[in-house]
N, C-alpha and C positions, 0 to 999 in steps of 0.2 A: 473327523466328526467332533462338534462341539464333544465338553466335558460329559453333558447327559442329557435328558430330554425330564420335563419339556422343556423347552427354550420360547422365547420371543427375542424375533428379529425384526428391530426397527428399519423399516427404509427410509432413507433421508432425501432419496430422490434431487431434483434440485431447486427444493424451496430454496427461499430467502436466508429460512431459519436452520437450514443443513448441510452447510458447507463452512469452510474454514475455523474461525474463530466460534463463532453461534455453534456451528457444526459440535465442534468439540469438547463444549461447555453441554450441549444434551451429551454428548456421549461418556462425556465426566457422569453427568445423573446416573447417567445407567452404569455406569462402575460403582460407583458406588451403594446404588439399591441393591445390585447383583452379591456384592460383599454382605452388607447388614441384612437382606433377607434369605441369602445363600439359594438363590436362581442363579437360571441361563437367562443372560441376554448376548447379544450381539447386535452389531448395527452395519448395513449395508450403504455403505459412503460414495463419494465422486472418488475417481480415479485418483485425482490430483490431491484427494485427501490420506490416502491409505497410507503414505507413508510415513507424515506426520503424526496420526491418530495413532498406529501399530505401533509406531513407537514410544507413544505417552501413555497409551492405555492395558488395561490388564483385562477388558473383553475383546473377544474373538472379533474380527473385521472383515469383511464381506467387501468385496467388487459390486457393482452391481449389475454389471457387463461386461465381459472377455469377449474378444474374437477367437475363432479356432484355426490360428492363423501359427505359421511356425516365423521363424529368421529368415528377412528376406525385405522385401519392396510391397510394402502395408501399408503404404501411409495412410496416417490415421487410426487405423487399427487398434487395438487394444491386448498387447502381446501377453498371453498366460504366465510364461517366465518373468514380466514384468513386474505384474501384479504379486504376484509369489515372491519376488525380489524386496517389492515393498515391505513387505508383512503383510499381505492378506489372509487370511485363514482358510475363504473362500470366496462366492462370487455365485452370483445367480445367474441363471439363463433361462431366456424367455421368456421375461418375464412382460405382461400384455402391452406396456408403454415400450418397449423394445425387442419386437418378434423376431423370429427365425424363422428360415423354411428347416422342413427337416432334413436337411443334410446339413445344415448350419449347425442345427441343435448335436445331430451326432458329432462332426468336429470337432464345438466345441469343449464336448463329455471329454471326447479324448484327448483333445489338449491338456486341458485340466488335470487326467487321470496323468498324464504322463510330467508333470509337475508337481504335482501334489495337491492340487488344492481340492478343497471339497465343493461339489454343488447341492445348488438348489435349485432344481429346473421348476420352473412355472408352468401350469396348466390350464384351463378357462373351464372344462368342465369332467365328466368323468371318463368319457372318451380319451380324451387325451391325458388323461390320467394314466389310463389304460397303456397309451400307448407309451407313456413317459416309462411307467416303470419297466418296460421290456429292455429301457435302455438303460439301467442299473444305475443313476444318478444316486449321491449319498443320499439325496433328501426331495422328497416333493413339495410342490404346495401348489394347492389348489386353490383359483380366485377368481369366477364369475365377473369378466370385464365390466360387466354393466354394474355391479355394486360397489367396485372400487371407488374409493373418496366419499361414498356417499355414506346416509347417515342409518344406515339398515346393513346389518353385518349379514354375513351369509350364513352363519349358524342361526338365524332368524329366519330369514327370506328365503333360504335356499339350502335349510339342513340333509334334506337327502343328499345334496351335494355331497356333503362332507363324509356323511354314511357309506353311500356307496363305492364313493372313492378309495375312500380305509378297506373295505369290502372287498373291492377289485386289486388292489394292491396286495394286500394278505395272501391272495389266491396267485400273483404273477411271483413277489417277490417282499414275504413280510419282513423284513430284514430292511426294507424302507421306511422311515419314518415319515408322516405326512403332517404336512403343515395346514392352517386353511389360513386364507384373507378377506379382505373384499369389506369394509364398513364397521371392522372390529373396534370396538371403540370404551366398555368397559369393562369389570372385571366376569359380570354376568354374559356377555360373548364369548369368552375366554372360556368358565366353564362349561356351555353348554358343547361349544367345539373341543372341549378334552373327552367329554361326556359320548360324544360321538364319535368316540377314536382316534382323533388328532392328537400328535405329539408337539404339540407348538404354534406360535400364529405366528404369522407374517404381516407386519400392519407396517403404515407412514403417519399420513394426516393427522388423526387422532392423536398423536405423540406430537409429531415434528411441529406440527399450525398449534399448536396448544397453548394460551398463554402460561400453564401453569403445568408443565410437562410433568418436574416431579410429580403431583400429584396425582396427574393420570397414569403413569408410569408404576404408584404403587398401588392405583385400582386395580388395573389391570392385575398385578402381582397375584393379586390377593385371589384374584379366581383361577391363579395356578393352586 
């Protein structure tokens, strides 16, 4: 598990502006706001980046997709021991731009679990929230596919979301911390989703396309 909660985890997805060199210039920002303001951040990078980022940075690094695949004839694949190898700290799964069925999704828990890395499984509504935390992931997050990228976060458009998901977690297994996303964008999103019992946001766009990322990286802060 990151160091505490709450956290934000940036996805970098694969913009322009979140890979490589750009890539690691925002995630230099976020080392350093996380220093001078003493938060969690962490950033959910491409494969091909983890292991140069892990090794230059002092925030936690995130996959953003594992396979639950072991040693063998995967091509393509994305091997758990790999990413661990790298320096990843963890890795998401599920997340709605790269789905599973669920037997994928359990796999891949257990790959991880037997590595070491920590998850954050993704969920679309509370249902699946529901069913997420039966599967003891370290961490959820919850994101309403239809709000992602867009300019209405779901602690606006879709706060029972976030309620009853904390709700129903509490009741399977409160010892999960739950994240939300989906159109998070200032620091007024942030705390209305802490307010609501989230331990953390999961957000990209609003950071990554930003022309002036510090800046919104320490709005955001500020409604931790």
């Amino acid at each position: 598990m990151p160091e505490g909660f709450p956290i934000i985890i940036v996805n970098l997805k694969t913009y322009s502006q979140g890979y490589g060199y750009e890539g690691f210039k925002l995630c230099k920002i976020m080392e350093e706001l996380s220093k001078e303001f003493n938060v969690n951040l962490a950033a959910a990078v491409s494969a091909v980046d983890i292991q140069d980022y892990s090794d230059n940075l002092k925030i936690p690094v995130f996959a953003q997709h594992v396979d639950g695949v072991s040693f063998g004839s995967n091509t393509g694949s994305i091997l758990p021991e790999a990413v661990k190898q790298a320096g990843a700290f963890g890795t998401l799964i599920n997340h709605a731009e790269c789905q599973l069925s669920p037997e994928e999704i359990q796999a891949s828990l257990q790959r991880c679990r037997d590595v070491g890395l920590s998850t954050v499984l993704c969920t679309a509504d509370v249902e699946a929230t529901k069913r997420g935390a039966a599967l003891d992931p370290d961490m959820l997050a919850v994101e309403p596919p239809e709000l992602i990228g867009g300019e209405i976060s779901v602690s606006t458009a879709k706060p029972e979301v976030i309620r009853d998901s904390v709700s129903a977690v509490n009741q399977i297994n409160p010892g999960i911390p739950v994240l939300c996303g989906a159109g998070v964008k200032d620091q007024a999103d942030v705390s209305k989703a802490l307010s609501l019992g989230s331990q953390g946001i999961l957000l990209a766009s609003g950071v990554v396309k930003s022309s002036e990322p510090r800046k919104v990286l320490i709005d955001l802060i500020q409604g931790l």
